[in-house]
C-alpha positions as CSV (number, residue, x, y, z in Angstrom):
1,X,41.0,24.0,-11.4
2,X,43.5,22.6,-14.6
3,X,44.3,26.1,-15.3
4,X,47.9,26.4,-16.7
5,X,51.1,27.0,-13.5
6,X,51.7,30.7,-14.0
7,X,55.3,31.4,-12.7
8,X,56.5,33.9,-10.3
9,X,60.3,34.5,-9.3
10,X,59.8,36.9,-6.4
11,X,56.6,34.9,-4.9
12,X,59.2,32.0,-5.2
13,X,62.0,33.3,-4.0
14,X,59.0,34.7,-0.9
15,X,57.8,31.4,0.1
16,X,60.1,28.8,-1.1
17,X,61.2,27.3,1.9
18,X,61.9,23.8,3.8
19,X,59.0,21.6,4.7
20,X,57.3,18.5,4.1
21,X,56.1,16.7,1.4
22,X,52.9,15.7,3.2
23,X,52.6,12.0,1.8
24,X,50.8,12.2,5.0
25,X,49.3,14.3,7.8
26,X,50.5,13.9,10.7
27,X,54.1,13.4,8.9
28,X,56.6,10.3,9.5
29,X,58.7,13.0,11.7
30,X,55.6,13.1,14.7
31,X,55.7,8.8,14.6
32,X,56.6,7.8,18.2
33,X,57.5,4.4,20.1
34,X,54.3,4.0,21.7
35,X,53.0,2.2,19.1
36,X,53.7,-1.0,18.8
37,X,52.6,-4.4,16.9
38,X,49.9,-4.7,19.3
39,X,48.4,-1.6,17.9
40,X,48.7,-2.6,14.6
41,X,47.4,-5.8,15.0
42,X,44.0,-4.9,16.6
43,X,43.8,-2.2,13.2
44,X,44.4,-5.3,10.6
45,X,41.2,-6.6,12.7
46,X,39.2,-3.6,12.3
47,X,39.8,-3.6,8.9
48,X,38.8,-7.0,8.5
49,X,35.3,-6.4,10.6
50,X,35.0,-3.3,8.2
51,X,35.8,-5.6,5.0
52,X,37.9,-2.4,3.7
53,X,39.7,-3.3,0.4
54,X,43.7,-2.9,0.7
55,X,46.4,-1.4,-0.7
56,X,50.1,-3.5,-0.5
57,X,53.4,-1.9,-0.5
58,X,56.6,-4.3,-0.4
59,X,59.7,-2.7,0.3
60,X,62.6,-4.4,-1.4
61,X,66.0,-3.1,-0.5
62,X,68.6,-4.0,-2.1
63,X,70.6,-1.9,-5.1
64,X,73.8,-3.2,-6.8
65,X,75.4,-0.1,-7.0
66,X,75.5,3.3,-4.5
67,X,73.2,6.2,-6.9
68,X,75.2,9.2,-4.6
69,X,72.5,11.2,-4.7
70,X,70.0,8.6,-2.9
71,X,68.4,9.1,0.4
72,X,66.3,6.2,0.2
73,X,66.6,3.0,3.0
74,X,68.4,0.5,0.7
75,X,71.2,-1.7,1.1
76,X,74.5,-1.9,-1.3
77,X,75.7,-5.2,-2.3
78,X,76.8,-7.0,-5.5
79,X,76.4,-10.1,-3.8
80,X,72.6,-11.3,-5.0
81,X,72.1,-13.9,-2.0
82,X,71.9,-11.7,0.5
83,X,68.4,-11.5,-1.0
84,X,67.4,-15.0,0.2
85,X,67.4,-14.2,3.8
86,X,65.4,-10.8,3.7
87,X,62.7,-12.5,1.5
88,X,62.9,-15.7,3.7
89,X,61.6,-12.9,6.8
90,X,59.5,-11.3,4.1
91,X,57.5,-14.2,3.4
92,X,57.1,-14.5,7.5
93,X,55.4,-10.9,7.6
94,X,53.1,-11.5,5.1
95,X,51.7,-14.8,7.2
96,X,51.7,-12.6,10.0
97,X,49.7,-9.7,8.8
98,X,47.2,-11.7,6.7
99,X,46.2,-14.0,9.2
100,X,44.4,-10.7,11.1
101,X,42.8,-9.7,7.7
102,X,39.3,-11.4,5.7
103,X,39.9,-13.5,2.7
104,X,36.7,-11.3,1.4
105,X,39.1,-8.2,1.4
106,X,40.6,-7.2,-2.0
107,X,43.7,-5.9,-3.2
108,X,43.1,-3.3,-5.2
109,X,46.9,-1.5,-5.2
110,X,50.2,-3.4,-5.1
111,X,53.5,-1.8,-5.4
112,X,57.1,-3.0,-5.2
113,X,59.7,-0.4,-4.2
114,X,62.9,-0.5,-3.3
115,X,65.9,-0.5,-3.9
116,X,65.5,-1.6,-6.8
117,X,63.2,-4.4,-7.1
118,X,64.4,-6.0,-9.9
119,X,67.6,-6.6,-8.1
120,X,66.0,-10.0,-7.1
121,X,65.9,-13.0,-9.8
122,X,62.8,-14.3,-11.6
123,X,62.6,-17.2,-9.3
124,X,62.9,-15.1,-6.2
125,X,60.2,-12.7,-7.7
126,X,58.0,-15.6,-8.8
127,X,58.2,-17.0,-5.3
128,X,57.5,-13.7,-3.8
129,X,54.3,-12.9,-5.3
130,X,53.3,-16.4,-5.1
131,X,53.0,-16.0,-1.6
132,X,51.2,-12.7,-1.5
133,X,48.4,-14.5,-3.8
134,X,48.7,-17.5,-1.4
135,X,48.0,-15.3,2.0
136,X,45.8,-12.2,0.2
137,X,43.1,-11.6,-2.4
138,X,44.6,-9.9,-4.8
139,X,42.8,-8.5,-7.9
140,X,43.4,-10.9,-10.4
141,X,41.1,-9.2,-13.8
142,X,43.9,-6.8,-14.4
143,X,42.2,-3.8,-12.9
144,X,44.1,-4.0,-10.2
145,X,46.8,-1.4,-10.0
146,X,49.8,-3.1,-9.6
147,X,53.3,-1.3,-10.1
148,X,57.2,-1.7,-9.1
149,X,60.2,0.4,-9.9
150,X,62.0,-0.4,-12.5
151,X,66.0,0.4,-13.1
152,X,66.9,-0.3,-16.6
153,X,70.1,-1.5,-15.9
154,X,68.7,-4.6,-14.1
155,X,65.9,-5.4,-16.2
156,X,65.6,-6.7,-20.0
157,X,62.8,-8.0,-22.2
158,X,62.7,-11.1,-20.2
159,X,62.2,-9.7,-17.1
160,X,59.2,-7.1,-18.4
161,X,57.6,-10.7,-19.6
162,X,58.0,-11.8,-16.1
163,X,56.5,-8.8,-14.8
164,X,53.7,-8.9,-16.9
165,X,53.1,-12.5,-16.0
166,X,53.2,-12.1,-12.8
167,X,50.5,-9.2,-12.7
168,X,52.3,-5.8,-13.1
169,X,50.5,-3.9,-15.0
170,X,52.5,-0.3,-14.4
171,X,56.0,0.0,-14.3
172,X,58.0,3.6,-12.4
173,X,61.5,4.2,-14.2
174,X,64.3,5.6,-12.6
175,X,66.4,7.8,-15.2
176,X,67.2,11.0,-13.5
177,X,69.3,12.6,-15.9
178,X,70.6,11.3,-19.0
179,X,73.6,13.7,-19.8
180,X,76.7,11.4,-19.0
181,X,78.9,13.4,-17.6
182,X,75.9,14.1,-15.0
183,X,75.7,10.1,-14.7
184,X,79.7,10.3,-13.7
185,X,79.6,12.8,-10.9
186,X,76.2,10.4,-9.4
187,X,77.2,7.2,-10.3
188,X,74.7,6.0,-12.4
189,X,75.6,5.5,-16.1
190,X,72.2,4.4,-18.2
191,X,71.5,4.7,-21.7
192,X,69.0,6.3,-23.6
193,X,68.6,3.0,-25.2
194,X,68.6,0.9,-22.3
195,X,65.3,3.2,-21.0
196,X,63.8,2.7,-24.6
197,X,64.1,-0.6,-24.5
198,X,62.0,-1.2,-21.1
199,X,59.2,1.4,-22.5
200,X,59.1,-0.4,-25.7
201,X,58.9,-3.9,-24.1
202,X,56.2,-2.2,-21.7
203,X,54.4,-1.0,-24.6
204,X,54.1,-4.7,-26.3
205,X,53.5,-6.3,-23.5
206,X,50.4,-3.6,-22.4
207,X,51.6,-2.4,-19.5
208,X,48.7,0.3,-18.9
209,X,51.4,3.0,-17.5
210,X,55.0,4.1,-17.5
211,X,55.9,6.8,-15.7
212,X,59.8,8.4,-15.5
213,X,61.8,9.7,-12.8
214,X,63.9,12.7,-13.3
215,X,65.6,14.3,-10.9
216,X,66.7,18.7,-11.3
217,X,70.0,20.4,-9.1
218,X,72.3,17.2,-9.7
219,X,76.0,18.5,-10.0
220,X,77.3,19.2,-13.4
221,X,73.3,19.9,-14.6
222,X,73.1,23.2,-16.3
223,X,69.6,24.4,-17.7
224,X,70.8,23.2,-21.3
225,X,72.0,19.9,-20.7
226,X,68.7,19.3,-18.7
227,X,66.4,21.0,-21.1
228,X,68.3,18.4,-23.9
229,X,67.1,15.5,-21.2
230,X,63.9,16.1,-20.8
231,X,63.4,16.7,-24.5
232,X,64.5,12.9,-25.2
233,X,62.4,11.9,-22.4
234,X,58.8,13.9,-23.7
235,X,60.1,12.0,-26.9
236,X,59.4,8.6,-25.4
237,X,55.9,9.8,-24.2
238,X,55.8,8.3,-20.4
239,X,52.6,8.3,-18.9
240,X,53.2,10.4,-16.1
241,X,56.6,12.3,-15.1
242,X,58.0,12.9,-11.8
243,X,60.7,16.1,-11.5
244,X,61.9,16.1,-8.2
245,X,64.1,18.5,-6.4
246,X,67.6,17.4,-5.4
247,X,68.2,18.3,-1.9
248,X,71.9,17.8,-0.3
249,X,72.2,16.5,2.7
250,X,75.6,15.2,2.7
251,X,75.3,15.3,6.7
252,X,72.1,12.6,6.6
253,X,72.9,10.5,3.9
254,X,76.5,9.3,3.4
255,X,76.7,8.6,-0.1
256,X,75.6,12.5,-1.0
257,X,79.4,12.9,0.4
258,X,80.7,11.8,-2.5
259,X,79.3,14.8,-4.6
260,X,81.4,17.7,-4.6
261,X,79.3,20.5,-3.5
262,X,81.0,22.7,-5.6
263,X,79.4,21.0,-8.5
264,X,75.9,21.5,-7.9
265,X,74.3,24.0,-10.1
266,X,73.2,27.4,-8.3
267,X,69.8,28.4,-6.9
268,X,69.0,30.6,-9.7
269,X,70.1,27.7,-12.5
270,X,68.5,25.3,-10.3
271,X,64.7,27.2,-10.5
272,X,66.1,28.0,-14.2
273,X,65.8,24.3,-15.2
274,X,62.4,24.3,-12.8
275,X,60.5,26.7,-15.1
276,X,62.1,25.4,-18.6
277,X,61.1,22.0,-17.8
278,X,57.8,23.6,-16.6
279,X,57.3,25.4,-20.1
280,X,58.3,22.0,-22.1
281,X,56.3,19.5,-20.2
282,X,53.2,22.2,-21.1
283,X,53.8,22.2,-24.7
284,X,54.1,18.7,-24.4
285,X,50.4,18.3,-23.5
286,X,51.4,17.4,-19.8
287,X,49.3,18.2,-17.0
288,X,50.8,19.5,-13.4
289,X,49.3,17.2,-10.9
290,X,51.1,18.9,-7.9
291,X,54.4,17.7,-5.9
292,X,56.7,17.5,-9.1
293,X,54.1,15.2,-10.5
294,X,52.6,15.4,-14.0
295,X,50.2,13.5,-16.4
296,X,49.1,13.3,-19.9
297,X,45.5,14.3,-19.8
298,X,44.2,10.5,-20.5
299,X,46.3,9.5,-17.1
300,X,44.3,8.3,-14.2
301,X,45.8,10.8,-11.8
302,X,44.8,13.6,-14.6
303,X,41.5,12.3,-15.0
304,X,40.8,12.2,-10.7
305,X,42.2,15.0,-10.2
306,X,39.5,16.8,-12.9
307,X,36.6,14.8,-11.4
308,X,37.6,15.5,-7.7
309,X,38.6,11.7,-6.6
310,X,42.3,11.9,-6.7
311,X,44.1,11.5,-3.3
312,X,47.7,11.2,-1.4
313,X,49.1,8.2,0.8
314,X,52.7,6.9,1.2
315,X,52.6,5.6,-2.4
316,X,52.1,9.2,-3.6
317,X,49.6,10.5,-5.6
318,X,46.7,7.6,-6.2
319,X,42.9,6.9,-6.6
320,X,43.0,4.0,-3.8
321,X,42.9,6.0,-1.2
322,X,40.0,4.8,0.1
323,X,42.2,1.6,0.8
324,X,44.1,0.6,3.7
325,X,48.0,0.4,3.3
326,X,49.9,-2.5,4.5
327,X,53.3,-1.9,4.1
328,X,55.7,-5.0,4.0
329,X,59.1,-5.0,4.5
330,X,62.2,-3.0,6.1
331,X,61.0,0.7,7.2
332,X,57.6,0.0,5.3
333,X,54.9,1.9,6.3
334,X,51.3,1.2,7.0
335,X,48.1,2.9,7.4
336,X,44.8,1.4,8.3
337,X,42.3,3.5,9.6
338,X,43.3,6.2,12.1
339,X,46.8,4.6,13.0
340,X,50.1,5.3,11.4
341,X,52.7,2.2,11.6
342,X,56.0,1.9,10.7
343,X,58.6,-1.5,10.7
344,X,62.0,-0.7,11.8
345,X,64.4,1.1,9.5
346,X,67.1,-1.8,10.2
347,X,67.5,-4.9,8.2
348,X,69.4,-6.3,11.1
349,X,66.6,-5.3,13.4
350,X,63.4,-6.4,11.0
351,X,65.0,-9.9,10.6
352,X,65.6,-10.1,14.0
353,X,62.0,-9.5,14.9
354,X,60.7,-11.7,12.6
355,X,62.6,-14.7,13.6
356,X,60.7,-14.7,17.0
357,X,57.8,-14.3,15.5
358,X,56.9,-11.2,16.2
359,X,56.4,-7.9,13.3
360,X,58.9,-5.5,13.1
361,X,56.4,-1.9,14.1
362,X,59.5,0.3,15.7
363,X,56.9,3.2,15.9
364,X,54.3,5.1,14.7
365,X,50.9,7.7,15.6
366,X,47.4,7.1,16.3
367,X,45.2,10.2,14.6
368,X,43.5,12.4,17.1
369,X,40.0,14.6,15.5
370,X,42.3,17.4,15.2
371,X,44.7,15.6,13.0
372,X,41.6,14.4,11.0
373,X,41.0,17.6,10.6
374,X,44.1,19.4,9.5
375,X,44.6,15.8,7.0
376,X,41.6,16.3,5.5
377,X,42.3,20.0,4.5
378,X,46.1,19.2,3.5
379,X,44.7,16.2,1.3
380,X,41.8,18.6,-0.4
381,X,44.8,21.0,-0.6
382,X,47.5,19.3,-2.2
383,X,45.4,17.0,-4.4
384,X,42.3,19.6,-6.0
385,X,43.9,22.9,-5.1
386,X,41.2,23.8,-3.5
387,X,39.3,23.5,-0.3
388,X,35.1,23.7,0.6
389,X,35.6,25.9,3.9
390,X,31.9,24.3,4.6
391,X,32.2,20.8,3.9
392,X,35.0,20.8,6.2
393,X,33.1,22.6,8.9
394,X,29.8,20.5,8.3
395,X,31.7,16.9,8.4
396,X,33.9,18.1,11.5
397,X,31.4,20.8,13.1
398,X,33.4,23.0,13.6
399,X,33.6,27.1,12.2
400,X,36.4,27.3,10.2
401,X,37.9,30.6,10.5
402,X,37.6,30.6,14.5
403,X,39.0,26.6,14.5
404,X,42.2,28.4,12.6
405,X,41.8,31.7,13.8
406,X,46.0,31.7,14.2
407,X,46.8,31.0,10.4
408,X,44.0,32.9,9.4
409,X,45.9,36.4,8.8
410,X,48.3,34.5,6.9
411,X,45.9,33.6,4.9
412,X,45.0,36.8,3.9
413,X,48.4,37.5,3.3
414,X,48.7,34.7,0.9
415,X,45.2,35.7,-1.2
416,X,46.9,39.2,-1.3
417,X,49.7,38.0,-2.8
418,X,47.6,35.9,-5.2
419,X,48.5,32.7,-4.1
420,X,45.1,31.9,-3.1
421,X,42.0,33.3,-3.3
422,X,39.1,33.0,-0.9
423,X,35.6,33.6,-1.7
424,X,31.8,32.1,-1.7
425,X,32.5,29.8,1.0
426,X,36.2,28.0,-1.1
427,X,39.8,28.7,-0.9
428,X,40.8,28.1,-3.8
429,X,45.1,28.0,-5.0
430,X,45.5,30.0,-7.7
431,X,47.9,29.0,-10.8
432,X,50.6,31.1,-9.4
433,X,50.3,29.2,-6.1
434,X,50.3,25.4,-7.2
435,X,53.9,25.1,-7.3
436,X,53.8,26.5,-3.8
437,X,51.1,24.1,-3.0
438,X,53.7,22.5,0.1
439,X,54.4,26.2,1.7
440,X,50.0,26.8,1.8
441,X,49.7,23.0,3.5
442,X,52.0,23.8,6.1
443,X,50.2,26.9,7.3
444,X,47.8,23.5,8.2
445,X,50.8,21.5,10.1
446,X,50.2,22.1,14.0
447,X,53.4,20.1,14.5
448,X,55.8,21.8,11.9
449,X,57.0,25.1,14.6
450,X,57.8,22.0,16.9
451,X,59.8,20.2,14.2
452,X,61.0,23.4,12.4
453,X,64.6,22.3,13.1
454,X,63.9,19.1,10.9
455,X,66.0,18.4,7.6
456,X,63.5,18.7,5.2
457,X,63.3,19.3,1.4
458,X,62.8,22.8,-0.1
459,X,59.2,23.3,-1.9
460,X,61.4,23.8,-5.1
């Protein structure tokens, strides 16, 4: 299964193509307005008479500066108060949702995204996590995992102590790209020195992970400049690393307009910088986890993915699947059970709701068996590479080849162009198929030829 990616341009340039990046099954694009708080409500009690532990994510907006190349849900502002009234609404959520859930039920995963978290002051994050330990049980031994999002330029020594008081025990780095010219043309000048800083401070304070965010296709990259990047990145020895794909959408998100699209490196520089960064990560020691993710081989993720207990949510790649997610805050999203929620996408909107007392759920999806289905073989999928054809049928009784007797031949297609092979009962991806890993999952998607007009990324 941890066989080495072997690279292929012409299966790549064959089946690189647009789709999701399956954080879920069904995806945020089938979430509807028939569900409503109500719905979520009598979930949180479910989970409470099933004493599931949870999993917390807290959406915290705000950024002090415009990154162009974001796509995220944030809000721009240099003035810091604005801060007061979000959390003030915040706070109001939490009282709602944890009054429908058991003291007896742990929280096992906590993360703090944004935004940039950080953009709030050490009293307002003191405050804030004060009230989640007043209102749930979170894991208070350390073995919790409890992360946030870190941007260098709004955090110092200080505020890793903080952090570390507080609980955090993994910190999430934005970097990107640290060639300045490519800072420039996306706005977001950082130092080498300011990231060293927050990874040594990390490192004293025992943080147990640090993982890095880079980003490949940003104007003015070239495969050198990048290859120079990630090779004072492997330097500072994150954790875990996170290459993501660039995707333009100038038409969806507004700040992308500001980056000249004449600047943007071409497709074949673009899955130039892919495979060099591919080749050094490997030499490195890293290990590809899947979805632009990889791990030194003492990581968590590395170590569940070898003994078969990794899985996928909205946080990304994690071992608390087993969990329910509660998400908190603007355009959060939750999932307990069988039912998909998510809070409106408008801070307007989400304080408004909140100040009659009611939670913000704009929409979301309630799982039918032959989601459950499909989920469960996207999840084996995209998180072991492989699949048991006959655990699936024996846990959902159903023959598997006549229950996908339409994507079957395609199948075949893909195990006779090596990107899978299927034998003895197991489909298994095969290393020149794991960076493909998105375009085999969405032979899975019964709702993607419906959506096919979506904006989504590109596999690579």
């Amino acid at each position: 299964m941890l066989d080495s990616i072997r690279w292929d341009s012409d299966l790549i340039r064959r089946y690189d193509q647009a789709g999701p990046r399956y954080s879920s099954y069904p995806t945020a694009a089938q979430f509807n307005d028939k569900i409503g708080s109500f719905d979520l409500l009598h979930a949180l009690r479910g989970s409470r008479q099933a004493s599931r532990p949870l999993s917390l994510y807290v959406h915290l907006p705000f950024c002090a500066n415009a990154c162009y190349y974001c796509g995220r849900n944030n809000v721009v502002t240099s003035d810091r108060k604005q801060a007061r009234a979000y959390l003030e609404r915040l706070e109001r959520e939490i009282e709602l949702i944890a009054c429908h859930l058991g003291k007896d039920q742990l929280v096992e995963q906590l993360h703090f995204g944004g935004g940039t978290p950080t953009f709030l002051s050490h009293e307002e994050l003191r405050r804030l996590m004060g009230h989640l330990r007043q209102h749930f049980n979170l894991q208070d031994d350390d073995h919790g995992d409890f992360s946030i999002e870190i941007d260098p330029r709004e955090a110092d020594w200080p505020t890793m102590g903080l952090l570390r008081e507080l609980g955090f025990n993994r910190i999430s780095i934005g970097v990107q790209d640290l060639d300045p010219d490519v800072q420039r043309a996306v706005n977001r000048t950082q130092t080498l020195e300011q990231t060293r800083t927050i990874i040594e401070a990390a490192r004293t304070l025992q943080f147990h992970s640090l993982n890095i965010d880079l980003l490949y296709g940003l104007p003015l990259q070239t495969p050198a400049r990048f290859a120079t990047t990630l090779e004072a990145i492997i330097d500072l020895q994150p954790d875990r690393l996170s290459l993501f794909s660039y995707d333009h959408q100038p038409e969806q998100f507004a700040t992308q307009r500001r980056i000249s699209a004449g600047d943007l490196p071409s497709p074949s520089d673009k899955l130039a910088m892919l495979e060099q960064s591919i080749n050094q990560l490997a030499d490195a020691g890293y290990r590809y986890i899947g979805m632009d993710h990889f791990a030194l081989p003492d990581d968590e993720l590395a170590m569940a993915q070898e003994d078969g207990s990794l899985q996928r949510n909205f946080q990304g790649y994690t071992t608390h699947g087993h969990c329910d997610l509660v998400g908190l805050g603007v355009s959060a999203i939750s999932q307990i059970g069988d039912l998909y929620c998510q809070n409106s996408s408008d801070v307007t909107e989400y304080q408004h709701q909140l100040d009659q007392n009611q939670l913000a759920t704009a929409k979301g999806l309630r799982c039918k068996q032959d989601d459950q289905i499909r989920r469960a073989v996207i999840q084996s999928l995209i998180c072991d590479f492989e699949l048991d054809l006959k655990r699936i049928e024996r846990d959902y009784s159903i023959d598997f080849q006549d229950y996908f007797c339409e994507t079957w031949p395609l199948l075949e297609q893909m195990a006779a162009d090596r990107l899978i092979e299927i034998a003895d009962g197991h489909l298994v991806i095969q290393p020149v198929g794991r960076l493909l890993v998105r375009s085999i999952c969405m032979l899975f998607d019964h709702y993607l030829p419906e959506h096919a007009i979506r904006s989504y990324s590109r596999v690579l």
